[in-house]
MARMI-886845 format. One record per residue (C-alpha): residue number from 1; residue in three letters; chain; x negated, y negated, z. Coordinates in nm, 3 decimals. Example, Ala and Ser with C-alpha at 12.3 -4.5 7.8 and 13.67 -1.06 7.14 Angstrom:
1 / ALA / A / -1.230 / 0.450 / 0.780
2 / SER / A / -1.367 / 0.106 / 0.714
end
This chain:
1 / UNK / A / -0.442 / 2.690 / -0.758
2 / UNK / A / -0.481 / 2.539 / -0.428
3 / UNK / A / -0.625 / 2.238 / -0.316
4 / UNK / A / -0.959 / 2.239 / -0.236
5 / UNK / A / -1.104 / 2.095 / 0.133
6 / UNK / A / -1.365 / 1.847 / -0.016
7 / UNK / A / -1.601 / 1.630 / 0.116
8 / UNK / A / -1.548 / 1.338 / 0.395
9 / UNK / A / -1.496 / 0.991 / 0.196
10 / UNK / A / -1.498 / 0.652 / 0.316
11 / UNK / A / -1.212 / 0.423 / 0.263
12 / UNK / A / -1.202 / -0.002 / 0.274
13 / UNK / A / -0.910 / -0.199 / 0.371
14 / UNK / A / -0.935 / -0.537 / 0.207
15 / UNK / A / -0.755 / -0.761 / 0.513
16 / UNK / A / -0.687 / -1.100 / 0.316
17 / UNK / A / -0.509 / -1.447 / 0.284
18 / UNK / A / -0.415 / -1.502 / -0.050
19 / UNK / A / -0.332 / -1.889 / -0.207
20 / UNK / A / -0.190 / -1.959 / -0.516
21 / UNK / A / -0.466 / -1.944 / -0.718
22 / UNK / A / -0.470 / -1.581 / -0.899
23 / UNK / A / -0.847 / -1.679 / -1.014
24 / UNK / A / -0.956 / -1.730 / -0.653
25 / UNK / A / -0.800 / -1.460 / -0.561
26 / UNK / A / -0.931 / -1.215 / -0.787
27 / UNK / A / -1.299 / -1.382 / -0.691
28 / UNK / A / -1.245 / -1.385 / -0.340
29 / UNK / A / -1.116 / -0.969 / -0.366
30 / UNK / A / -1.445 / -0.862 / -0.593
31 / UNK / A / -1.607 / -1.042 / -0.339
32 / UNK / A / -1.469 / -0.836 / -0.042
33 / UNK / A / -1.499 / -0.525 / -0.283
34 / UNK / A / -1.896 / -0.591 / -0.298
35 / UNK / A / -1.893 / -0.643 / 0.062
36 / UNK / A / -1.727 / -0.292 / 0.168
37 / UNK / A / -1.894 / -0.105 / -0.085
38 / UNK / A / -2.218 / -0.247 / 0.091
39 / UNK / A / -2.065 / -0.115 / 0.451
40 / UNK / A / -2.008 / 0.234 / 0.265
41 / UNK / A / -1.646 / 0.209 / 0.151
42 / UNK / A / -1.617 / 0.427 / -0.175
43 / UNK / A / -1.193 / 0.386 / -0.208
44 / UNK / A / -1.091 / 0.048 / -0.156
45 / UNK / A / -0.754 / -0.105 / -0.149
46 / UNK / A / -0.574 / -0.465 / -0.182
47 / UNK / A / -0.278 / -0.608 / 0.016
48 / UNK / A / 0.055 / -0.624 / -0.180
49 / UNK / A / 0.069 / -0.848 / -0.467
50 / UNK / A / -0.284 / -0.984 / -0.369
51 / UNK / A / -0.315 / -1.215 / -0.702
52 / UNK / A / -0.125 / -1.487 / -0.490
53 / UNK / A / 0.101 / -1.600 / -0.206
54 / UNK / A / 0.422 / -1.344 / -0.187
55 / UNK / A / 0.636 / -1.535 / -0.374
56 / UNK / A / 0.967 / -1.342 / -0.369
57 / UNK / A / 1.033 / -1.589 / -0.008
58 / UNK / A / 1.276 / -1.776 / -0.315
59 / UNK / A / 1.472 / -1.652 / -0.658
60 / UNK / A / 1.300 / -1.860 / -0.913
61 / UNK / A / 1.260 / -1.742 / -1.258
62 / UNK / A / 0.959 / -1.896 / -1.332
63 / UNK / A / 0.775 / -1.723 / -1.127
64 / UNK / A / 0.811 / -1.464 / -1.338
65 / UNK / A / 0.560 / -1.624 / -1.509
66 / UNK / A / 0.281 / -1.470 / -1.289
67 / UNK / A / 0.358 / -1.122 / -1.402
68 / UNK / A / 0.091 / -0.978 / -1.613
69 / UNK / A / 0.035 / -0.643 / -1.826
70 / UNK / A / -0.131 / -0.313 / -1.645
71 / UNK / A / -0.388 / -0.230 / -1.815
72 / UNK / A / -0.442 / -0.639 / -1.814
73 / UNK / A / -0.684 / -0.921 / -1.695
74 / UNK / A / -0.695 / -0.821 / -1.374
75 / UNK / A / -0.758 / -0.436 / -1.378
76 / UNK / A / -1.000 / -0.524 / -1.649
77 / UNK / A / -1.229 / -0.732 / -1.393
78 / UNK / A / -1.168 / -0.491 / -1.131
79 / UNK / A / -1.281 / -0.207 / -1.332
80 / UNK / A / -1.592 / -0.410 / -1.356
81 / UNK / A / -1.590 / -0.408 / -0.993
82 / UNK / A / -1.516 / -0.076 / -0.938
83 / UNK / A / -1.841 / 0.015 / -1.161
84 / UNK / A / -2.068 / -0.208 / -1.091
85 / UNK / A / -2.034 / -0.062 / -0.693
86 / UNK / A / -1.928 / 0.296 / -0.793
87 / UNK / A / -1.615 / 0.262 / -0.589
88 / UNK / A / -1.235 / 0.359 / -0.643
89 / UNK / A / -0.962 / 0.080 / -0.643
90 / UNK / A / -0.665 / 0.012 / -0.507
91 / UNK / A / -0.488 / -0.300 / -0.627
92 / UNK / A / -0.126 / -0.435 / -0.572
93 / UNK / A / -0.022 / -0.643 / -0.904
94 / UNK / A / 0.272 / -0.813 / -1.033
95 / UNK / A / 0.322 / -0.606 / -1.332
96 / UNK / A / 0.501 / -0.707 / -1.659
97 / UNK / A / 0.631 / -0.432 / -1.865
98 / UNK / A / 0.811 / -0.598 / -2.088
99 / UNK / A / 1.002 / -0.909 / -2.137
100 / UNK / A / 1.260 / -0.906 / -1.876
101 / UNK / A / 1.123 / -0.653 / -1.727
102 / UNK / A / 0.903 / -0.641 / -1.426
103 / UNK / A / 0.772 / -0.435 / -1.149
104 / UNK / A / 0.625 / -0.451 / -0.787
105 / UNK / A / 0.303 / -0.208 / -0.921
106 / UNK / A / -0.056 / -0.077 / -0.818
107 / UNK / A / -0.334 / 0.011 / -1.057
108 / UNK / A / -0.581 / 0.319 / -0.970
109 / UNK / A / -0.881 / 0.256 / -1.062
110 / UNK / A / -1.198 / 0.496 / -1.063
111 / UNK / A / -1.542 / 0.496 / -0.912
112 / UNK / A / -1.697 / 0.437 / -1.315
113 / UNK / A / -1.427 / 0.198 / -1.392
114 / UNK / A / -1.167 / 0.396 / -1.567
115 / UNK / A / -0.769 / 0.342 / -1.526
116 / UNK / A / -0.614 / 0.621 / -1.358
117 / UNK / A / -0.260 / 0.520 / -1.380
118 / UNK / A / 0.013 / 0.308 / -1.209
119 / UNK / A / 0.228 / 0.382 / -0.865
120 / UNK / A / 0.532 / 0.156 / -0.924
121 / UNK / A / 0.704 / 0.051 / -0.579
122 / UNK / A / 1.015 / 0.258 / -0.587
123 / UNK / A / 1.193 / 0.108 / -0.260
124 / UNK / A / 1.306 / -0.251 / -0.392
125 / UNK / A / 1.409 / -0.503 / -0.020
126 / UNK / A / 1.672 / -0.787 / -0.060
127 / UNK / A / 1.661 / -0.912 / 0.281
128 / UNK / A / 1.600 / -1.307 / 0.396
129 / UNK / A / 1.300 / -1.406 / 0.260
130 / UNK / A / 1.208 / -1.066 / 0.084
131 / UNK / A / 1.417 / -1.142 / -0.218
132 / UNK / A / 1.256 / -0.866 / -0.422
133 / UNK / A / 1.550 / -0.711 / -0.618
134 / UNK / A / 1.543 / -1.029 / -0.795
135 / UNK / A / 1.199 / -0.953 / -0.923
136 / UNK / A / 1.162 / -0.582 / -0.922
137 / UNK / A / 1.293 / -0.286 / -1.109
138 / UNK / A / 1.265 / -0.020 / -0.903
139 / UNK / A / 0.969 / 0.234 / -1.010
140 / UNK / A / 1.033 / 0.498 / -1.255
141 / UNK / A / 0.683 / 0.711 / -1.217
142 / UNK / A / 0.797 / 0.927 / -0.935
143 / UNK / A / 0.543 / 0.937 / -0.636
144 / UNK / A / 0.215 / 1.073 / -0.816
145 / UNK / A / -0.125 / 1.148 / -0.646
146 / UNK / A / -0.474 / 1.052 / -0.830
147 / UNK / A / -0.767 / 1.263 / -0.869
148 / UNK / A / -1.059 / 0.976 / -0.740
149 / UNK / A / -1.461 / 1.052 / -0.775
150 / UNK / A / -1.406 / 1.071 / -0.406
151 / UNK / A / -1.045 / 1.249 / -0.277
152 / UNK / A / -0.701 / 1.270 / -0.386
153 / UNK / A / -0.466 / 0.983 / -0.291
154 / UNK / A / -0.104 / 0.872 / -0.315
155 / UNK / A / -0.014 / 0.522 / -0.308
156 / UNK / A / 0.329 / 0.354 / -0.155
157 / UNK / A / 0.426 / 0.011 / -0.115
158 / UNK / A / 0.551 / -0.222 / 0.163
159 / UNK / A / 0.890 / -0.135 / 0.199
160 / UNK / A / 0.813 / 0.225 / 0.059
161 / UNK / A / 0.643 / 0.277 / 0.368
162 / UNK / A / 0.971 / 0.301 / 0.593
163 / UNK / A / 1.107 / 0.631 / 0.371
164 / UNK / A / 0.970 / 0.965 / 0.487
165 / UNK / A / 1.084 / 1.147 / 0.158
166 / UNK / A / 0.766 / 0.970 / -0.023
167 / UNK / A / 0.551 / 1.013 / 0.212
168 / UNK / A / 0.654 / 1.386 / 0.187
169 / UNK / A / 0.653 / 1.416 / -0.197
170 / UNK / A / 0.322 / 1.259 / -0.218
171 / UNK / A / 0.154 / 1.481 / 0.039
172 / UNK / A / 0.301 / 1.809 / -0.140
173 / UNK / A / 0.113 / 1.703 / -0.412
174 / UNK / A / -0.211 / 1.716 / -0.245
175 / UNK / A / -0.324 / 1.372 / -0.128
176 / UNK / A / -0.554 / 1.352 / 0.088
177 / UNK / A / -0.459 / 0.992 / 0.219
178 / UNK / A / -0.194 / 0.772 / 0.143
179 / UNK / A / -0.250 / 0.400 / 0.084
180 / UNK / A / 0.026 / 0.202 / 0.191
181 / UNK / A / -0.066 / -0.183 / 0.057
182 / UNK / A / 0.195 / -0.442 / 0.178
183 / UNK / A / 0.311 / -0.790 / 0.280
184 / UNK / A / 0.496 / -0.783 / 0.563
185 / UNK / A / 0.568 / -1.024 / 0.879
186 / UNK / A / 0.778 / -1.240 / 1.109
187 / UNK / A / 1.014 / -1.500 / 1.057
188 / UNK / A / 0.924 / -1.791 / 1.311
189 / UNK / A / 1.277 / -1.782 / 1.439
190 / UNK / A / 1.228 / -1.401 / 1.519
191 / UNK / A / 0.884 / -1.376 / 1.637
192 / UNK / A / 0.952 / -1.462 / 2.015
193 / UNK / A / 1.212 / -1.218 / 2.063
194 / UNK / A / 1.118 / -0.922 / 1.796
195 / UNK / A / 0.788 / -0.999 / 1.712
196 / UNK / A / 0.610 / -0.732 / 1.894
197 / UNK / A / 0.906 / -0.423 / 1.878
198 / UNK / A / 0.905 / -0.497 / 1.495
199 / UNK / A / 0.517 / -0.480 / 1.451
200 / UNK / A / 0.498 / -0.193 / 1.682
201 / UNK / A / 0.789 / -0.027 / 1.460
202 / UNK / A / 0.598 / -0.062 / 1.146
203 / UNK / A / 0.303 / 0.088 / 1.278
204 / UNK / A / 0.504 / 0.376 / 1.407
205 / UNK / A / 0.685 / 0.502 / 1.145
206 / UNK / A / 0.346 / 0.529 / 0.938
207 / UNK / A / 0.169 / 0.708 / 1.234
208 / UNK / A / 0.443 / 0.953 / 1.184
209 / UNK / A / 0.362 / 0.985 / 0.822
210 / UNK / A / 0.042 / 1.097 / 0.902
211 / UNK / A / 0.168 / 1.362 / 1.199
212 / UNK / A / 0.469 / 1.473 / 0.999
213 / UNK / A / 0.260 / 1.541 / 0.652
214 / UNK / A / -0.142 / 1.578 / 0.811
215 / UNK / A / -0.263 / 1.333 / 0.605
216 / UNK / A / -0.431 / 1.051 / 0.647
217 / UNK / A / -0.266 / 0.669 / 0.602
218 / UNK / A / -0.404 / 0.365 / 0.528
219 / UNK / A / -0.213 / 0.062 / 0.509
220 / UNK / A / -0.349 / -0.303 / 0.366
221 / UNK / A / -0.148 / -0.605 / 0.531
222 / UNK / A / -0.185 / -0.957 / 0.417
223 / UNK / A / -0.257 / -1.214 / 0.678
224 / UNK / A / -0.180 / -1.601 / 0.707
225 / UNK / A / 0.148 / -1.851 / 0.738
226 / UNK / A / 0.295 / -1.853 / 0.400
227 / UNK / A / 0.601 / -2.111 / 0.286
228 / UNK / A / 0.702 / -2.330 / -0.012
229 / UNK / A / 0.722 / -2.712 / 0.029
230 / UNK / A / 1.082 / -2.738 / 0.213
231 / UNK / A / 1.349 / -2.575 / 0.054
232 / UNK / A / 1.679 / -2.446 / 0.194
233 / UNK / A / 1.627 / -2.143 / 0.351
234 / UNK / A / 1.280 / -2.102 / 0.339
235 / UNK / A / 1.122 / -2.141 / 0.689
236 / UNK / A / 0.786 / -1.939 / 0.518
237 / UNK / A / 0.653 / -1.624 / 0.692
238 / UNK / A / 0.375 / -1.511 / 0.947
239 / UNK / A / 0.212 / -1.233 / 0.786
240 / UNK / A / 0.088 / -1.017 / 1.057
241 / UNK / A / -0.230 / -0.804 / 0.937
242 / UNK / A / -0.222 / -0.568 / 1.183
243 / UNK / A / -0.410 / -0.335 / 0.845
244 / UNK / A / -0.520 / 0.033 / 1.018
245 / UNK / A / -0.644 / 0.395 / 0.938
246 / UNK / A / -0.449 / 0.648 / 1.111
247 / UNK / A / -0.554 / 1.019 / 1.097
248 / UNK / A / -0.340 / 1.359 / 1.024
249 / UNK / A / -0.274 / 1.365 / 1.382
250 / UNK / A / -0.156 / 1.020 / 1.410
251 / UNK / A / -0.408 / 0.908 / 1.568
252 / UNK / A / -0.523 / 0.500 / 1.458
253 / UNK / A / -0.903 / 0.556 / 1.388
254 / UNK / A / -0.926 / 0.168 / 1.261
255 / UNK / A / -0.747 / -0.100 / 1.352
256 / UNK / A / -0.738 / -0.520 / 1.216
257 / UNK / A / -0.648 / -0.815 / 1.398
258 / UNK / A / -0.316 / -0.979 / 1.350
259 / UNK / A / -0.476 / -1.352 / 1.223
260 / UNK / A / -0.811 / -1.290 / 1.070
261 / UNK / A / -0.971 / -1.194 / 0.719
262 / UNK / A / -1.113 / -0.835 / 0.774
263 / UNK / A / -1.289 / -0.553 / 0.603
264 / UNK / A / -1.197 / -0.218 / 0.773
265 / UNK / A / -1.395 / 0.078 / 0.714
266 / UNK / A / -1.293 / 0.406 / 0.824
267 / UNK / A / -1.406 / 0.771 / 0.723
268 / UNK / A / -1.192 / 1.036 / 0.628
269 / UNK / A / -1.313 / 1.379 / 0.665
270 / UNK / A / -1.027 / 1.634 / 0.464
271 / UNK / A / -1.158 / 1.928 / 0.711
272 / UNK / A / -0.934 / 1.733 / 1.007
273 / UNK / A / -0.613 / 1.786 / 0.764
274 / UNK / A / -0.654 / 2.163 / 0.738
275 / UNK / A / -0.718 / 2.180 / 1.108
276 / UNK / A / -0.402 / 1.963 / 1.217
277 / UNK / A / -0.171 / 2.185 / 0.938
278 / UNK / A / -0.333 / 2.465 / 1.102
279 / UNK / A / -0.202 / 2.367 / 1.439
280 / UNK / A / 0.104 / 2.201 / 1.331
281 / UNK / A / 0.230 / 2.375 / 1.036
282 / UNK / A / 0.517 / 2.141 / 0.969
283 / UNK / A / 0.454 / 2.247 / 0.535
284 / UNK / A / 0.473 / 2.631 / 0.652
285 / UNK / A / 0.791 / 2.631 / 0.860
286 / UNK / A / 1.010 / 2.364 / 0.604
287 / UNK / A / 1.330 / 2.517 / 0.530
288 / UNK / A / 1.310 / 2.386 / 0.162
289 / UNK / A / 1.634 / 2.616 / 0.126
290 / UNK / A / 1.856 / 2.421 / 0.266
291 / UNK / A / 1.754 / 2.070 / 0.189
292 / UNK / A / 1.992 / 2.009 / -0.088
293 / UNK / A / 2.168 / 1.776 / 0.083
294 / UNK / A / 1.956 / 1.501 / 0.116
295 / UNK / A / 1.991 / 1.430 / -0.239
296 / UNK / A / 2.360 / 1.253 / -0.140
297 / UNK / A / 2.415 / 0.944 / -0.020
298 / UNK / A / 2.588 / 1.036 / 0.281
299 / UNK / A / 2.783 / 1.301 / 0.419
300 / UNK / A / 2.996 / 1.240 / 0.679
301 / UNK / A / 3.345 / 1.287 / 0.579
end
């Protein structure tokens, strides 16, 4: 059966700082949550890992300690939040599986409060200051999509969102919009130089997400100068915001700033998917024959 062209839905894009106080945090996001269902938002999503500061900047293994269960605390109040405004939920948590093992997760949570399930981050960075594999085991869920009251959605995260193959997988099984939640920003040393090819980058190889796979995107950016007291190494990070709504033809229909708390609100209507696959039928012409390839990790000889 295919999937049906459903009614327009509004999403909200949750544009925080976080500190490192989980409890604040949590207050401060049902507090947003209340705010964008009041603007009309009915599918709301978090930065990554919005429960506190992003931590992975150093390899310390008591940080571990801020892992907690999914179901847990925290989906638990934001189920709460998600019925008491009849919204669905996004939410970017630090999840612990087991003992010694962890991963970089997001919850799904329903318009009348009930768990859908878990996207864990698949994509795992070890680069300077993004110390993840440390943390993370790489996700083991595939790259599902979740029924919500109000559309069909796929969820990535952060470093997720530089891979077109989930993008792809998670459109051919009928999202409507992909959430992309994430922490991501400039190194001081950098900024001067890269600063502005690296944001502009980021925001193009999700625009192409939307083009390649006419669907919409949605990605959630943290904002605010993060870094530890002084230690070796750690020279903190700028996160850059920057959170935006692009359509299925690429086009940014919602856009934050780079340095301020926002809540962005953007309507998606499902109808300008069919028209764009219609026009550009990138799924139609796929030569899904001879794609084997790509599951090797290089060819060149």
């Amino acid at each position: 059966m295919g999937i049906p062209i459903t009614d327009k839905f509004t999403l909200g894009l949750l544009q925080m700082r976080s500190t490192r106080n989980a409890a604040e945090n949590l207050d401060h996001a049902t507090s947003n949550i209340r705010e964008a269902a009041k603007q009309g938002a009915q599918i709301i999503c978090t930065h990554e890992l919005f429960l506190g500061e992003y931590f992975c900047r150093t390899e310390n293994a008591e940080l571990f300690n801020l892992a907690e269960a999914i179901p847990g605390p925290a989906t638990e109040a934001l189920s709460k939040a998600a019925r008491a405004n009849k919204v669905a939920i996004v939410a970017s948590i630090f999840e612990r599986r087991a003992a010694g093992l962890y991963h970089n997760s997001c919850a799904v949570i329903d318009a009348d409060g009930s768990f859908l399930g878990i996207y864990r981050k698949m994509h795992i960075p070890d680069d300077p200051l993004y110390y993840e594999k440390f943390y993370f085991t790489p996700g083991d869920l595939g790259f599902p999509a979740f029924d919500t009251r109000y559309g069909r959605i796929g969820v990535q995260i952060c470093w997720d969102q530089w891979y077109p193959e989930g993008a792809r997988l998670i459109s051919l099984a009928g999202a409507q919009v992909i959430f992309y939640p994430t922490s991501i920003g400039w190194h001081p040393a950098e900024k001067d130089e890269f600063g502005a090819s690296q944001l502009d980058a980021w925001r193009t190889i999700q625009r192409g997400h939307a083009i390649a796979n006419g669907v919409f995107v949605a990605v959630t950016n943290r904002i605010g100068f993060e870094r530890s007291s002084p230690q070796p190494g750690d020279t903190g990070i700028e996160f850059w915001g920057s959170s935006f709504v692009a359509d299925p033809f690429g086009r940014v229909i919602a856009e934050a700033s780079t340095n301020k708390e926002e809540i962005l609100i953007a309507e998606c209507d499902p109808a300008k998917s069919e028209d764009t696959r219609r026009n550009w039928p990138f799924l139609r012409d796929r030569r899904i024959d001879a794609y084997e390839p790509i599951l090797n990790r290089w060819l060149a000889k």
